[in-house]
N, C-alpha and C positions, 0 to 999 in steps of 0.2 A: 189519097194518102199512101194506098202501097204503091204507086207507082213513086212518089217523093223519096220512101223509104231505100227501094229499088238502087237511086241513083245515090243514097249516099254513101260514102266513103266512111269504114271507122278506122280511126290510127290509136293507138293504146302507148302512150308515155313511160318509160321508166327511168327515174332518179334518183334523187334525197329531196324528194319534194316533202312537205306538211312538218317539215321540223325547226320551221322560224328563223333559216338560214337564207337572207338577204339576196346573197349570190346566186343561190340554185334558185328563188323562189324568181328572180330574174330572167334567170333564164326559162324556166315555167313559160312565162308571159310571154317572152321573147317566141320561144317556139309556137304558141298557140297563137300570137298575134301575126307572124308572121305565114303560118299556114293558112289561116283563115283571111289572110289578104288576096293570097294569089290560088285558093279554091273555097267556093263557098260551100260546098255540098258536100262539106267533111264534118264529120263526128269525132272528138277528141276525149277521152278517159285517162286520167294519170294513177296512177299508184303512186298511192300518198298517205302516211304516218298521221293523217287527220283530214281523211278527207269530206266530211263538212265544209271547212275552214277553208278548201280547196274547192267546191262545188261554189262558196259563196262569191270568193274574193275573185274567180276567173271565168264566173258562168259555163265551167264544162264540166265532163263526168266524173268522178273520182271514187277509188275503191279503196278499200286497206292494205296497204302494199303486204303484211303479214297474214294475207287471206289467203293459201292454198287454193279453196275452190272461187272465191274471187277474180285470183289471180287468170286461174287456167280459161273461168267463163270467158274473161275480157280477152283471155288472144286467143281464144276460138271464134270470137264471133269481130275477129280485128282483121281487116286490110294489109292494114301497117303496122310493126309494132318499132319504137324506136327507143334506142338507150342513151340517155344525155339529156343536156349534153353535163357537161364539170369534171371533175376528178374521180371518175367512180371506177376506174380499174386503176387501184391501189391500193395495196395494203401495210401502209402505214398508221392509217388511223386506225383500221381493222381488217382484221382477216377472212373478217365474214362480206366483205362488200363484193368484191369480187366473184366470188361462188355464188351467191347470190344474185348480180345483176346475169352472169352469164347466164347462171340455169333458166333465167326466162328467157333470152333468145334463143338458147338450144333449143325450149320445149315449142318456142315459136315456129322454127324451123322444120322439128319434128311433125307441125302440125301444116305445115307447108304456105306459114307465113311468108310478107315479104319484112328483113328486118334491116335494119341501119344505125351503125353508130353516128351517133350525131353531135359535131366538134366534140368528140370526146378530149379529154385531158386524159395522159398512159402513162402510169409511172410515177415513183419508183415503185416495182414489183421487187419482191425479195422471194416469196418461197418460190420453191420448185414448182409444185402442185398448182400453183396459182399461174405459173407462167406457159405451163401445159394446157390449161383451160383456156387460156387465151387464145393460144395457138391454134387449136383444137375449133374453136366457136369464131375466130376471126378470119379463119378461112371458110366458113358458112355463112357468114352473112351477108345480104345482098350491096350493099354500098357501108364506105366510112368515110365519115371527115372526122378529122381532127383539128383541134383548137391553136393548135405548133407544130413548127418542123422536128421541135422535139418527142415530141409523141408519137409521128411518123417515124423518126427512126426506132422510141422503142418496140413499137407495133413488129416494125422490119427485123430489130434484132431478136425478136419472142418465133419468128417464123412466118408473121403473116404475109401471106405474098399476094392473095387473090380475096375479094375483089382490091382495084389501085386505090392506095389512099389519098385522099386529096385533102389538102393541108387549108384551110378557111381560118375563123376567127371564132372569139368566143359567140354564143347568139346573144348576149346581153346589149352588143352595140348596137342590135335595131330600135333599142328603148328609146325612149322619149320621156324627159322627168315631166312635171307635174308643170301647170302656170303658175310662177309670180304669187298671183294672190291667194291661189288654194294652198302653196309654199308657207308665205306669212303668215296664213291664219293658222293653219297646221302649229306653227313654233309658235304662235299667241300662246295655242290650247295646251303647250308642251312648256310653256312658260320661260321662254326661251326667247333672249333678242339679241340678233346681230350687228356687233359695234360697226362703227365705221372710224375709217381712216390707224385701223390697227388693222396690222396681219394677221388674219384667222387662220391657222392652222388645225388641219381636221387630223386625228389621230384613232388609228385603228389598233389594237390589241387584241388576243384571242389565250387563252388557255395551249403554252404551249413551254413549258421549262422556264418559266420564266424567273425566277426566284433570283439568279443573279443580274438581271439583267434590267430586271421594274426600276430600281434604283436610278439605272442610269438614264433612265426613257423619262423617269422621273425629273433628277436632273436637268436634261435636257428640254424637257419643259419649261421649266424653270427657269434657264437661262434665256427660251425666247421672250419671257415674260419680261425679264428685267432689262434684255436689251434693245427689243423692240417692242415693249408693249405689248405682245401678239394676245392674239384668243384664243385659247386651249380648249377646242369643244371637241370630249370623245367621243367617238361614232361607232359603237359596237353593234357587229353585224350578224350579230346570231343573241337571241335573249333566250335563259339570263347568262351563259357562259363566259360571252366577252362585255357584257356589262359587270359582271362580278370581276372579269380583271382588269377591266379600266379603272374603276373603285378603289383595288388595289394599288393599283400607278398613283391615284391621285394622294390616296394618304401620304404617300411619300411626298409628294410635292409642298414646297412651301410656299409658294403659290398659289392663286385661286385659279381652279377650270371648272370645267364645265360638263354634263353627259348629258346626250339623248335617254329620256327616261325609260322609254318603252319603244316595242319593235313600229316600227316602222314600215309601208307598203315599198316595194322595191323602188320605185321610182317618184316616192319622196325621198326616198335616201340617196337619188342620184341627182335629185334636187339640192339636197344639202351639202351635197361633195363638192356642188357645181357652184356653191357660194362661196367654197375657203379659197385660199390662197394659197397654199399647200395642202398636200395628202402626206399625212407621214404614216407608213405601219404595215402592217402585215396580210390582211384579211384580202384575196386576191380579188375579188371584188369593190374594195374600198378604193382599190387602184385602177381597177377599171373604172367604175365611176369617175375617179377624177380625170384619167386620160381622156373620158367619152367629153369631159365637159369643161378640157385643155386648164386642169390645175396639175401644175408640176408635182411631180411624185420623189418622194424620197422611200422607200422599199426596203421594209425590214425581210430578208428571204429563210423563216422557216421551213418552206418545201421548194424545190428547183423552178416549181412553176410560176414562182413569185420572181426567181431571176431570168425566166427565160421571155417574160410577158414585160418587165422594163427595160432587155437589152431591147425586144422587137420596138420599142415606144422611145426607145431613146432617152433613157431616165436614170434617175440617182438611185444605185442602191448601197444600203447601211452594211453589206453583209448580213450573217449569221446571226441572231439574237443573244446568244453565247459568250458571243465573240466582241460584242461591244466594246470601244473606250471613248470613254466618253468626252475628248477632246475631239478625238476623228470626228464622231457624232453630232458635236454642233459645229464644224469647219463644216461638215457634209448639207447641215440645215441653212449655214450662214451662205453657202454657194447655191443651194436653192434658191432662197427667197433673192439674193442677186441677179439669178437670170433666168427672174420668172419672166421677161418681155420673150427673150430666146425660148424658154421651153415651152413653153403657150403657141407659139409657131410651128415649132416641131411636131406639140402636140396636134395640132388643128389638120397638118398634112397627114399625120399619123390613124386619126381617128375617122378620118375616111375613107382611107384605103380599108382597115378594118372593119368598117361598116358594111364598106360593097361584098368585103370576105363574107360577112356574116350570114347577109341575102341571101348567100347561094347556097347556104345550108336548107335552106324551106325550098327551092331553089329546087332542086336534088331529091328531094325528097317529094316533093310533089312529081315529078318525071316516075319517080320509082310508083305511083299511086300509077299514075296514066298507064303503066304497062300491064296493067291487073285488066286482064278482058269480062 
């Protein structure tokens, strides 16, 4: 037993894991499945906002990302420490994310971890302070990938020059949804059936200024309904915040649609993407899903990362949520579902190249384990 102990490897996770957000909990799985394909003699721990919930759903270790002495046990007695991957150096949503993720690879470094960002998502940074820390800690750590060429350059324009950034994919692409019949049974139990021979249109919303804009998405619902029959099922990818503004949309609607009632495991929800016929919305995940599972994406872009992931895909984006009108808006819908044969093509070349990206992120990070003597 101590010699089993001996050869294992611990890597300690940090993100926004355990907070019922589809995309990160994604990636979660992404990273852990993908590690433990290509070395079996590793030990995995996440800092995580409910980790329970995290111990159950993924069979690995998990602590209270809000735990101080938690925190410090698990990268003292860690290998690897890694941060990602998603959006977590930004401070748009908040100010605290940033200060926070960094001070655990500094204190990791200080302890003579090996640490890596892993496809991170960079940007937009706005304070000073925040853009120093960066600079400061992303010259300390031992490898980075990032998820875009856009992130590479903010990394490069913040000061980071050492270690090279190497530009991969999100890690969600190495997912796999669900079978067919555990898919069906799933939506039995959710009460939930899917028409045939109408357009399903999957629609993602999130809590983000929306007040002038529900209207129109409303609307525009509305209008697929009356002129294609479509099926309006909303897909909200974090509970309850984007269930509570899908809800919204629909009052508006004079039309009947549809919600997912409850969260969802990440790769039922990439199952369900992978059944519409369009993705329309905002939640950058919603759009991964449908690219991984070549359903044409229309792209509402509340953050750049939402415009910077449908130019690489080749896809329809709505603009600004803001900025809507709502004639644009169903020309933009009516030229999707026209050349969905075309984008389903695009997408299918698209979603492999970003697959192989994605491998190489486990990839990379297992090499950084092998040089630990």
């Amino acid at each position: 037993m101590k010699r089993r102990e001996k050869l294992m490897q611990r890597v300690l996770v940090s993100g926004y894991y355990g907070f019922g957000n589809a995309g990160d909990e994604a990636i979660l799985i992404a990273i852990v499945d993908s590690l433990k394909k290509l070395k079996s003699n590793i030990e995995i721990t996440a800092l995580s906002a409910d980790p329970l919930k995290t111990k159950e759903h993924y069979g690995i270790n998990a602590v209270q990302r809000t735990s101080p002495i938690a925190i410090i046990r698990e990268i003292s007695r860690a290998d690897l420490v890694i941060s990602g991957g998603g959006g977590l150096l930004q401070d748009v949503t908040s100010n605290r994310s940033i200060p926070y993720y960094l001070f655990i690879l500094y204190l990791a470094k200080r302890l003579n971890k090996k640490v890596m960002f892993y496809a991170n998502g960079v940007g937009p940074v706005f304070r000073e302070m925040n853009k120093r820390m960066i600079k400061l800690v992303g010259n300390m750590v031992d490898l980075i990938t990032v998820r875009d060429e856009q992130s590479k350059k903010e990394l490069e324009n913040l000061g980071v020059i050492r270690p090279p950034i190497i530009v991969t994919a999100d890690p969600a692409f190495v997912l796999n949804p669900i079978e067919d019949d555990k898919g069906y049974s799933m939506l039995n139990k959710l009460n939930i059936s899917l028409t045939e021979h109408h357009p399903r249109i999957g629609v993602s919303v999130r809590p983000w200024n929306l007040n002038k804009s529900r209207e129109i998405i409303a609307k525009a619902c509305d209008y697929l309904v009356k002129s294609h029959n479509a099926d309006i099922i909303f897909l909200p990818m974090q509970y309850p915040n984007d269930y509570h503004e899908s809800v919204e949309v629909m009052k508006l609607m004079k039309e009947n649609a549809r919600i997912v009632p409850e969260a969802m495991d990440p790769r039922e929800v990439l199952w369900l993407c992978g059944k519409m016929d369009i993705i329309f919305g905002m939640r950058l995940h919603a759009l991964i899903f449908g690219a991984m599972s070549e359903v044409p994406l229309v792209g509402l872009v509340y953050d750049p990362k939402v415009e910077h992931f449908l130019k690489r895909v080749d896809q329809l984006s709505a603009g600004k949520p803001g900025d809507l009108d709502l004639i644009s808006l169903c020309n933009l819908l009516e030229r999707a579902l026209s050349d969905i044969p075309k984008s389903k093509k695009t997408l299918q070349e698209k979603k492999e190249e970003l697959r192989v990206l994605a491998k190489e992120n486990a990839k990379l990070a297992v090499n950084l384990l092998e040089e630990i003597k």
